[in-house]
N, C-alpha and C positions, 0 to 999 in steps of 0.2 A: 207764436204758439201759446196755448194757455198755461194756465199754472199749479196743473195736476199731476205734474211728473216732471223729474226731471232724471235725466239720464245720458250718459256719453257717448258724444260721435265720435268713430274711428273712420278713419282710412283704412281699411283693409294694407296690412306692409309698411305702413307707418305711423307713428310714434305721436300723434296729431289727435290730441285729446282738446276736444270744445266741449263747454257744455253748453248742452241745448237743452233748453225749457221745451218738453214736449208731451203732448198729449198720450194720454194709456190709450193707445189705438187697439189693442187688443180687445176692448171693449167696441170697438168697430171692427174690426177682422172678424170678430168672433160671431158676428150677427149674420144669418141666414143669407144667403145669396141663392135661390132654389131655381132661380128662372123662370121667365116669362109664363114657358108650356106647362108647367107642373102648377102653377096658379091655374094658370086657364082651365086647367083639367078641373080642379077645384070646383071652378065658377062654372063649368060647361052647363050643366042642368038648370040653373038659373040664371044665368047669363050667354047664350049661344053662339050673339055675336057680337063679345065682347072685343074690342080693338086688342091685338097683344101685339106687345113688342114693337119691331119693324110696321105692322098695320096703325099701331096706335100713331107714329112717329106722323105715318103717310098722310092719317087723318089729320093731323093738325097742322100740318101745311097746309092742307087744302081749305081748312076751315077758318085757319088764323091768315090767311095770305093777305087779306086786306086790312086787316087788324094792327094799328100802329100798338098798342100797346095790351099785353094779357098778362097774368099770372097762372102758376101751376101750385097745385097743391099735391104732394105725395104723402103715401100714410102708408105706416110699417106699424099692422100687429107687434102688439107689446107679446103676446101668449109666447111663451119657451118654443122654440122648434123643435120639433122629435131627433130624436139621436142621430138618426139616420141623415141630418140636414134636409128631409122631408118637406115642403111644402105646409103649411095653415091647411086644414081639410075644411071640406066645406061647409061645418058646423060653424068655423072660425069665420071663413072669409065671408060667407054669404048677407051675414047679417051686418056687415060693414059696410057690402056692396052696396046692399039693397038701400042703406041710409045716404049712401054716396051719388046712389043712382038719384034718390027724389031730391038732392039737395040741387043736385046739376040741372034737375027739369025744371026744378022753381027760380034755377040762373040764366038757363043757357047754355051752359058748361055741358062737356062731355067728359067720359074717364074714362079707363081701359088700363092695360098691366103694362107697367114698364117693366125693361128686361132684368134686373134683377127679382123681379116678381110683385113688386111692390106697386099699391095698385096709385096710379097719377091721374088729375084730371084738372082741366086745364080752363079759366076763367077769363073768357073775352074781355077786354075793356075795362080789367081791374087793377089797381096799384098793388103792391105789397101789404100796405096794410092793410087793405080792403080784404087781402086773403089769408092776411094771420089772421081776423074776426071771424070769417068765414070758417077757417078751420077750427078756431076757438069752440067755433058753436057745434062744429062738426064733431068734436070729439066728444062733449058734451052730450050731445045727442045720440051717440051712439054707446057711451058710457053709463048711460041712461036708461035706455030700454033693451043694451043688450047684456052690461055686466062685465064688457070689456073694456080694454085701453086701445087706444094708437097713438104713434108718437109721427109730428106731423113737421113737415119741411116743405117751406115758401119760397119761393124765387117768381122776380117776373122778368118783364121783356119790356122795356128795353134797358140793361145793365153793363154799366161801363159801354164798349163796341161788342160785345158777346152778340154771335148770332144768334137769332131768335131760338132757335132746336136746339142751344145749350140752356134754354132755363130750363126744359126739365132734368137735364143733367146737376145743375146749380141745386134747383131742390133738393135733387136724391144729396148732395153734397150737406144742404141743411137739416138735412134729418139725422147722418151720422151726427152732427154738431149737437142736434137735441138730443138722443141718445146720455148726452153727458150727463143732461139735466133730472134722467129715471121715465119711467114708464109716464105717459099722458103727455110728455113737455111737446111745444112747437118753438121752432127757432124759424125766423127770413134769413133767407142767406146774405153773405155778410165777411164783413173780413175774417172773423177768427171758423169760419165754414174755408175757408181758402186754406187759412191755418192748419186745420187737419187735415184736411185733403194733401197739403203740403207736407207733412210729418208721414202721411201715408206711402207718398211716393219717395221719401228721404230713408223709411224705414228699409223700402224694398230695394233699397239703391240706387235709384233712378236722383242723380240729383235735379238735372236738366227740369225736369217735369218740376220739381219741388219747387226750386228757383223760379219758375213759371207761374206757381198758384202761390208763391210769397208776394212778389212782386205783383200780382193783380191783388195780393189782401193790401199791397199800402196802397197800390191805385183809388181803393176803395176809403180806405183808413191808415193816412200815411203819420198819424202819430203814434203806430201800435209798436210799442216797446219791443214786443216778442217777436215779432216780424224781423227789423231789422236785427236781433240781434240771431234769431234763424235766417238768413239769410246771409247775416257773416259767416254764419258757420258752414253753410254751401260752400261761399267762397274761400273758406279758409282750408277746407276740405280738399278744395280742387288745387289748393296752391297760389290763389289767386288772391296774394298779401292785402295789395292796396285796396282792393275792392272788400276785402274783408273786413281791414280797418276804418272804410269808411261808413258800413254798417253798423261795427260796433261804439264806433264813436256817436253815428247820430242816436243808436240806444242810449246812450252815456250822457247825452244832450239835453232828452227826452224824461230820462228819467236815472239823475245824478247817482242814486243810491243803487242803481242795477245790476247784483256782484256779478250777476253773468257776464253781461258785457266787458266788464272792468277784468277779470278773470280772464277771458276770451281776448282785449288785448294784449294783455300781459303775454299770452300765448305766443301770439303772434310773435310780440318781439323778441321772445324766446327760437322762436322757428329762425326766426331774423337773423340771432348769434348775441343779441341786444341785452347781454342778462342784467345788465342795471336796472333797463327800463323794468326788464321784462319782472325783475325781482321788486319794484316800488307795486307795479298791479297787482300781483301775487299777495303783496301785503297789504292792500287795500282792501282787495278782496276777501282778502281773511279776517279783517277787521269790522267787516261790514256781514260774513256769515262765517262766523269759525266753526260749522259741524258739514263740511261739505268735503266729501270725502276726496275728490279733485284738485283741489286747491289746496288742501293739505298737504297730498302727495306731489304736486308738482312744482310746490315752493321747498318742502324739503328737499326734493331731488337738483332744484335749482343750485340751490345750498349746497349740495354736494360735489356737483362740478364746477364751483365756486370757490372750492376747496375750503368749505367752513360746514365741515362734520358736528360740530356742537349744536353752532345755529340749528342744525339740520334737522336732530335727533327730536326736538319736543313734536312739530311737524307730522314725523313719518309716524312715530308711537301714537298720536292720535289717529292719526289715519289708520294705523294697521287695528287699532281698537273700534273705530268706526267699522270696517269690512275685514273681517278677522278671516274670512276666506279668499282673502285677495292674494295672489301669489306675488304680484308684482310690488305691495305693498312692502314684505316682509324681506322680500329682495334687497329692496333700498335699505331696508332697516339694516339687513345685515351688512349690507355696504357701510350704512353707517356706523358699525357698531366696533366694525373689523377695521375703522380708521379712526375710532377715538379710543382703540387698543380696549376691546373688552369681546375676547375672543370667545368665550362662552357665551354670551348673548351672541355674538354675532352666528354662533352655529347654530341654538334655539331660532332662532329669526329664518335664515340658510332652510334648516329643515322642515319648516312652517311652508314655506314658498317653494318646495319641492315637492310636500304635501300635495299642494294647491295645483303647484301643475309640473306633473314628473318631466316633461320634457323643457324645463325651466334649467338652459346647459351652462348661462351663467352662474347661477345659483348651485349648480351639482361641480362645476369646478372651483368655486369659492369654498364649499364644502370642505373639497378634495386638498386643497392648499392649507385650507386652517387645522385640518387633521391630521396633513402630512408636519407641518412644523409645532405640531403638537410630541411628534414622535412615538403616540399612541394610534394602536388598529391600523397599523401602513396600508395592510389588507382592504380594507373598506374606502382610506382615504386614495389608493388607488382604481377599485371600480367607480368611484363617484369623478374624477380626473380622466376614465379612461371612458367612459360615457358621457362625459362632456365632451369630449373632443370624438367623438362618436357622432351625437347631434352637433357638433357644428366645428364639422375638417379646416373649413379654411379660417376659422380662428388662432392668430397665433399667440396669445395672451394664454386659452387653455393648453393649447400643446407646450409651451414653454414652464409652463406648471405641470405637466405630464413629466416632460422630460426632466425636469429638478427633482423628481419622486422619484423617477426610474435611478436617478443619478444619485440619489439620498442612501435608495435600496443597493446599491453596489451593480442593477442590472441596466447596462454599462453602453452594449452594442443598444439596447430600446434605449435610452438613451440618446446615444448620437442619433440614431436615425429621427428620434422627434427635435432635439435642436437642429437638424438638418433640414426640415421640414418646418422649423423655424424659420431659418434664413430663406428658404425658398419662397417664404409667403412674404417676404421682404422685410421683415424685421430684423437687427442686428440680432446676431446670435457664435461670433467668430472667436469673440473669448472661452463661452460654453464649451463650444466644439474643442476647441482649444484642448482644453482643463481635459474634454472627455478622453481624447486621443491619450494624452500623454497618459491617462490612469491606465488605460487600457495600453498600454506600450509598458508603463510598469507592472503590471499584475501578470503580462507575459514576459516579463524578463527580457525587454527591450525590444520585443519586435510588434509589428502592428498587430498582428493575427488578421491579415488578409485585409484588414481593412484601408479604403484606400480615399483618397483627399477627393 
């Protein structure tokens, strides 16, 4: 992937933070897709029988069938699309056309609308470079005597095993890639063209696909740093350790100083139970880019179930200062804060990250615990205890802290029934019970009051 973004993978359900160098494909989502027919309506009046779509596809089998080797050139008006995701009218398209049409009669070439509407045309017996010049000139020319841009995307035939009716796919693929570069740029497709094609189908969840155009961008260019270390992150994603690690290692190979990759193993061995290893990358990584909000928080958090809250804290506090609207930042923080005994920070922290996401049921029973043995507002530190255990019943850490509040407040029978509720989710809880009974056996003057074992 290139090195315009970066941003975190999740698993949907799990806890599996990679970071992936990834293209702003939003600036490719965002760009017009209007189709084939709403072009062609466009061109109808000056062009009547222009190839679209499926026709155009049929025409270059038929033309290219004997053709060992061609290129395709695709061009996407640079002009804003109308709100409506409307089509180029034919003030826009026409005069493109018309420079497209004499460029093809002086080649040989013919063109016509591929299906996202984008107009394609197709260059018998030419190499790639022959048709990044061609397009060079082409944009030029039309930059020229009409006052607009296009931004132009090359692919030819024969690439890698790719069947021949995938180069015009491969161009449309290179033109998102020139996109990156601003209005007029032309890119040949290419491995980091595979790169966002692959960010493209990683974003929409499809890893399989993504995994697919990684591994044809190393077939192309197998020393591309980004590749292997997206491609770990596929397989780190699926669960798929080893093949993860050997990704990010060959990033690591490739290129020593890559805090992604180093980051990304470290992860791994964290996934693994490994936290030695996992905590040596962690701080490599950190050494190598300390403002990465990722690697901050997941070396503090290491730190924490390492049982070293101090180490922890410098960590999480830059991170929560890095994404100050991070809920899960302020979480740790307060974890950490509420185990190096500084109870007031840790509820400031606690209520940042409930802030951030009210349904955050660790964070509102942390809350509830540090309020309740504060012995101030029982009131408050009970709904924030009894809507933790609200969003999430089968915790018995929150009910076990319900029930010490209900049992703090003297209300005795909620109480037992949440250390009951304790025990039944399998945690010991028979000395609680215990304690609870006999209060309630004293406060009625030795008898149970109905309650029974």
């Amino acid at each position: 992937m290139t090195n315009r973004r970066k941003k975190i993978a999740r698993k949907a359900g799990a806890s599996r933070h990679f970071l992936l160098s990834q293209t702003d494909i939003r600036r490719v989502e965002g760009l017009p897709a209007y189709g084939a027919d709403r072009a062609r309506t466009a061109l109808l009046g000056a062009f009547p029988d222009v190839g679209c779509g499926p026709r155009l596809r049929q025409e270059a089998v038929e033309r290219l069938n004997d053709c060992d080797r061609f290129g395709v050139i695709v061009l996407r008006p640079d002009e804003a699309p109308a709100a409506d995701g409307a089509a180029p009218d034919a003030d826009t398209l026409a005069p493109i056309a018309e420079r497209l049409e004499a460029a093809c009669r002086r080649s040989g070439a013919f063109w016509g609308i591929e299906d996202s509407g984008m107009l394609a045309a197709y260059w018998p017996n030419r190499e790639a470079a022959e048709c990044v010049e061609l397009a060079r000139s082409l944009q030029e020319e039309i930059r020229t005597q009409t006052g607009r841009t296009v931004t132009a995307g090359v692919a030819a035939h024969p690439t890698l095993d790719y069947p021949r009716q995938q180069a015009l796919e491969n161009a449309c693929k290179a033109v998102d890639h020139a996109v990156f570069f601003g209005p007029g740029s032309r890119v040949a497709f290419d491995a980091v063209s595979l790169n966002i094609s692959g960010d493209k189908f990683y974003e929409r969840g499809d890893i399989a696909s993504a995994i697919r155009e990684y591994e044809r961008a190393l077939a192309l260019d197998g020393g591309n740093v980004n590749v292997h270390n997206s491609l770990g992150v596929c397989y780190g994603v699926l669960g798929d350790h080893e093949k993860a690690l050997e990704q990010f290692s060959a990033a690591l190979r490739l290129e020593p100083g890559e805090y992604m990759a180093v980051y990304n193993i470290g992860l791994i061995h964290a996934l693994l139970g490994r936290r030695d290893a996992a905590l040596g990358f962690f701080l490599k990584a950190n050494a190598l880019r300390d403002d990465v909000f990722e690697i901050l928080a997941q070396t503090g958090k290491l730190y924490l179930e390492m049982g070293q809250p101090q180490a922890a804290r410098p960590f999480l506090e830059h991170a929560a200062r890095l994404r100050s609207k991070s809920g899960n930042a302020y979480r740790l923080l307060g974890d950490c804060y509420a185990a190096v005994g500084l109870p007031e920070k840790a509820i400031s922290a606690y209520q940042k990250a409930v802030k951030a996401n009210p349904a955050d049921s660790t964070a509102l029973s942390a809350l509830g615990c540090l309020f309740g043995e504060k012995g101030e507002n029982p009131e408050i530190a009970m709904v924030f205890c009894k809507e933790s255990v609200r969003l999430a019943p089968d915790n018995a850490l929150f009910r076990r802290r319900l029930a010490a509040l209900y049992f703090k407040l003297d209300r005795l029978e909620q109480a037992l029934e949440e250390f009951e509720q304790v025990g039944r989710l399998g945690q010991e809880a028979a000395e609680e019970i215990r304690r609870v009974r006999e209060r309630i056996e004293s406060r009625n003057g030795g008898r149970a009051g109905g309650l029974t074992g």
